[in-house]
C-alpha positions in Angstrom: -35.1 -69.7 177.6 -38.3 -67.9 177.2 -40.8 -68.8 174.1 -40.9 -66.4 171.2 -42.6 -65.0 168.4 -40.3 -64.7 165.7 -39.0 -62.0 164.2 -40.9 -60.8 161.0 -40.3 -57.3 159.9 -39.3 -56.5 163.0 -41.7 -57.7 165.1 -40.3 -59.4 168.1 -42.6 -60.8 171.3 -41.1 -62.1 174.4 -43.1 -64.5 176.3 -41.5 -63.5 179.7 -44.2 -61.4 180.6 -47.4 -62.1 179.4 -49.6 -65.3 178.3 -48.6 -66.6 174.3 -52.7 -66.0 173.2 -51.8 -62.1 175.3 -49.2 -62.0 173.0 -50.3 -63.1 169.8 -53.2 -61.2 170.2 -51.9 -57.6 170.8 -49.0 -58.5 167.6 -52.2 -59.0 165.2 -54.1 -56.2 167.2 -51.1 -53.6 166.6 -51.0 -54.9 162.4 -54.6 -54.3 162.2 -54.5 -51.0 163.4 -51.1 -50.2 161.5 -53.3 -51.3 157.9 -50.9 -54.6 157.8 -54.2 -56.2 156.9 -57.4 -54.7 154.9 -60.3 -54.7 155.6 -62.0 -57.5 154.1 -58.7 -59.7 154.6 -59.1 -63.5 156.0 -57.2 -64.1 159.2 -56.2 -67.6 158.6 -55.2 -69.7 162.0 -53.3 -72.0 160.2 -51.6 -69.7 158.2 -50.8 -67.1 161.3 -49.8 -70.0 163.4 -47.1 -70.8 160.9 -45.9 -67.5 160.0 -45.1 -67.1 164.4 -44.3 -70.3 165.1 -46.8 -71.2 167.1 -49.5 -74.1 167.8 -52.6 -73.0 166.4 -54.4 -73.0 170.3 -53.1 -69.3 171.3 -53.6 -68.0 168.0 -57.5 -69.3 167.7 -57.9 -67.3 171.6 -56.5 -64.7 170.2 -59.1 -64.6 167.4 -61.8 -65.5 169.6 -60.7 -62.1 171.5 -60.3 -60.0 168.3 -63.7 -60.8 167.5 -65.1 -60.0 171.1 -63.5 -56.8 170.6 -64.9 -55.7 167.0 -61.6 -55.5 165.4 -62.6 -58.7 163.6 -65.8 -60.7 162.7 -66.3 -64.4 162.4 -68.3 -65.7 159.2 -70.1 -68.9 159.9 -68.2 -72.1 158.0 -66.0 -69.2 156.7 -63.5 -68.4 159.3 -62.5 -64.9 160.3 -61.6 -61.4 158.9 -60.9 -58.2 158.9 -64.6 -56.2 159.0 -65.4 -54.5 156.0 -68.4 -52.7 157.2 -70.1 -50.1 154.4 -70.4 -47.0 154.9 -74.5 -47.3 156.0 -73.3 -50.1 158.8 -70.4 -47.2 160.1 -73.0 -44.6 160.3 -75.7 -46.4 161.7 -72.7 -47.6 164.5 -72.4 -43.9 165.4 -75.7 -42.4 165.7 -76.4 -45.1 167.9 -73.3 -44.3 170.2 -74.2 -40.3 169.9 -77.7 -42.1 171.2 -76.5 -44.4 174.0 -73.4 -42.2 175.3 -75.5 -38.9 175.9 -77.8 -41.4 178.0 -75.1 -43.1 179.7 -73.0 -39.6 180.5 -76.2 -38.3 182.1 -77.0 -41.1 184.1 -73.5 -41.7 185.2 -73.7 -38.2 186.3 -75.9 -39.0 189.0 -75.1 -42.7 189.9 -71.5 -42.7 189.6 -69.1 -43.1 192.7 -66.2 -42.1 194.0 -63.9 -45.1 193.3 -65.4 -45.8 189.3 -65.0 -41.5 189.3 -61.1 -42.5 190.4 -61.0 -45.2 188.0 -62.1 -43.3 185.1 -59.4 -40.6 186.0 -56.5 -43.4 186.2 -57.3 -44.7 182.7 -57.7 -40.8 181.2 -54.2 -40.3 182.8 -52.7 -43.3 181.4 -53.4 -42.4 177.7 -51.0 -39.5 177.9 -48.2 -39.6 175.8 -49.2 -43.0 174.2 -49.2 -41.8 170.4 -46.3 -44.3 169.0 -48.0 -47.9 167.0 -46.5 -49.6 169.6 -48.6 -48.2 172.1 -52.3 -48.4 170.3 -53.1 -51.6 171.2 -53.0 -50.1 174.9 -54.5 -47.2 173.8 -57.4 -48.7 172.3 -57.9 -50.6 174.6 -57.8 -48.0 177.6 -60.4 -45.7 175.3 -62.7 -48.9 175.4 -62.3 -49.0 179.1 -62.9 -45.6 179.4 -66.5 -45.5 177.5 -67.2 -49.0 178.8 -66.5 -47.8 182.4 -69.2 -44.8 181.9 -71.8 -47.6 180.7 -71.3 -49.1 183.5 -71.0 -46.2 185.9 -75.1 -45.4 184.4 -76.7 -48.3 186.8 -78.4 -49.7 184.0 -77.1 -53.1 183.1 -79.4 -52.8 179.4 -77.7 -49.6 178.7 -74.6 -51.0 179.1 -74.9 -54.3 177.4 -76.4 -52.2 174.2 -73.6 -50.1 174.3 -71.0 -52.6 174.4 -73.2 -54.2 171.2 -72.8 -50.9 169.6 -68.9 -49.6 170.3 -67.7 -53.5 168.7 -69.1 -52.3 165.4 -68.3 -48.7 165.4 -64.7 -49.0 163.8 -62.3 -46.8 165.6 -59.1 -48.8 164.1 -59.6 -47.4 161.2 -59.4 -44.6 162.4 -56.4 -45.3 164.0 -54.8 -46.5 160.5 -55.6 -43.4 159.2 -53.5 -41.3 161.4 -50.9 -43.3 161.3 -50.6 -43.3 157.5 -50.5 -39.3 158.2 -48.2 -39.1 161.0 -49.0 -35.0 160.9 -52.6 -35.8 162.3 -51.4 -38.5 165.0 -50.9 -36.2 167.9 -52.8 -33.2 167.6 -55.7 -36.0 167.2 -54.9 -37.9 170.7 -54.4 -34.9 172.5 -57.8 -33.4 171.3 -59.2 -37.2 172.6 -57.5 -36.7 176.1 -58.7 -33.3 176.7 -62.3 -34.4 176.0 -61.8 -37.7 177.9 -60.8 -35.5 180.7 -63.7 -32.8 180.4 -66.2 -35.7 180.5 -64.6 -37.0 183.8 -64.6 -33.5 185.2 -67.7 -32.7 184.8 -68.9 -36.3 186.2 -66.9 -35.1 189.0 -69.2 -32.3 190.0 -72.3 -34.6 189.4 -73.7 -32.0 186.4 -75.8 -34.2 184.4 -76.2 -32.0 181.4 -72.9 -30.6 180.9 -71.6 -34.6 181.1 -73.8 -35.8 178.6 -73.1 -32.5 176.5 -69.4 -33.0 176.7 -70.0 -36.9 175.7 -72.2 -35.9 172.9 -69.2 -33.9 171.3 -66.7 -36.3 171.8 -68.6 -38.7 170.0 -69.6 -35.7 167.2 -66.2 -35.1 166.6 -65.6 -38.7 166.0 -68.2 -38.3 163.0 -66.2 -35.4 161.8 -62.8 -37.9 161.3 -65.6 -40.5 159.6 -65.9 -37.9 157.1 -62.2 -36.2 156.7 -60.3 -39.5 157.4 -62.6 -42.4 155.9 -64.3 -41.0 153.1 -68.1 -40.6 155.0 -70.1 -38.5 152.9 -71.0 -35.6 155.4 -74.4 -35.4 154.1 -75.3 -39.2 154.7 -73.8 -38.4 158.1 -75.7 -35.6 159.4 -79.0 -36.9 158.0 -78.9 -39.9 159.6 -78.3 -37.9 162.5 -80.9 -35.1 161.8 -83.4 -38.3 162.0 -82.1 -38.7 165.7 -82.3 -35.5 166.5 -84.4 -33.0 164.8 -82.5 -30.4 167.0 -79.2 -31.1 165.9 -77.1 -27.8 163.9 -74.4 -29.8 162.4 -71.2 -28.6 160.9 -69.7 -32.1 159.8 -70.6 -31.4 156.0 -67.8 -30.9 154.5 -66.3 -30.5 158.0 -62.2 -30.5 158.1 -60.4 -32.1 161.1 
């Protein structure tokens, strides 16, 4: 007979296809994202180990891996939570990835080949139609792939350590809670992110530098306009912080409505 998670509010996990820590880790992944725990909220191995019926060894991996992935930070001699960045920390987390993606797109533009240009289609494809809760832990972790895999695709192993740095503290789970605590938003809002994952790959394809790292920029822009209708963002502390990036910029994200 197979291990399993127990039951609790019908959550069930069979072991029968994946590792216990796989496991563990995508069931507190998917109650992040769902706002099961708050921001600011202790993740207590003992206490989660219990409540699944688990030893505490898959459940302290699967930590370890919520913290690799930003959807959790460990506080020395404190343990782990739930981040609680401020608003300063969440803005300063995407003007750096308006930054660092522009560079990346344009680069990647020119570097990229053909079988990281295939692989970069494969996950955009594989996002469609994933817009249930049971399917965001895949989906976030495809959209990391996705932006990771451009990183990568620039040749420059700097760039794409920085950005990794950068995309674990910008906090697109909350995000994620949000629409799913308005269920109206949820679809409209994934479908606008696969047509712009999909315009970025397209225009990779043809090797246009500048239209990629345009199309990159405002996907990442339009990410600052849900900081501001879906978290709370002031839109002015938003587009000044990115006025000091670029000077250039005409923003609409004041007051902007998703």
């Amino acid at each position: 007979m197979a291990d399993m998670i127990p039951d609790l509010g019908g959550e069930r996990e069979s072991l029968q296809k994946k590792p216990l820590k796989e496991e563990v880790f995508e069931l507190l992944h998917k109650r992040i994202v769902a706002g099961k725990y708050s921001p600011g909220e202790w993740l207590r191995q003992e206490d989660i180990a219990s409540q699944l019926g688990v030893s505490q060894t898959p459940v302290r991996e699967a930590l370890d891996r919520l913290v690799s992935v930003g959807l959790a930070e460990r506080v020395p001699y404190r343990g782990v939570r739930v981040p609680e960045p401020t608003q300063a920390q969440i803005v300063d987390a995407y003007v750096m990835r308006l930054l660092l993606e522009k560079v990346a797109a344009r680069l990647a533009a020119h570097h990229i080949i053909r079988e990281q240009l295939e692989g970069l289609g494969e996950i955009v494809e594989a996002t469609r139609g994933l817009i249930t809760l049971d399917d965001m832990s895949k989906l976030r972790q495809l959209n990391r792939r996705f932006h990771l895999s451009i990183a990568d695709a620039s040749g420059s192993s700097l760039l794409n350590k920085l950005y990794e740095m950068t995309s674990n503290l910008f906090p697109d789970w909350m995000l994620y809670e949000y629409m799913f605590r308005h269920p109206e938003l949820l679809q409209s809002s994934l479908e606008k992110e696969y047509q712009e994952h999909k315009a970025i790959v397209d225009a990779l394809a043809a090797h246009d530098a500048g239209l990629t790292a345009q199309r990159a920029f405002e996907h990442v822009q339009n990410l600052g306009y849900e900081l501001v209708a879906f978290l709370g963002i002031p839109g002015d502390l938003v587009h000044a912080q990115e006025r000091q990036v670029f000077p250039e910029i005409i923003s609409t994200i004041v007051n902007h409505q998703v």
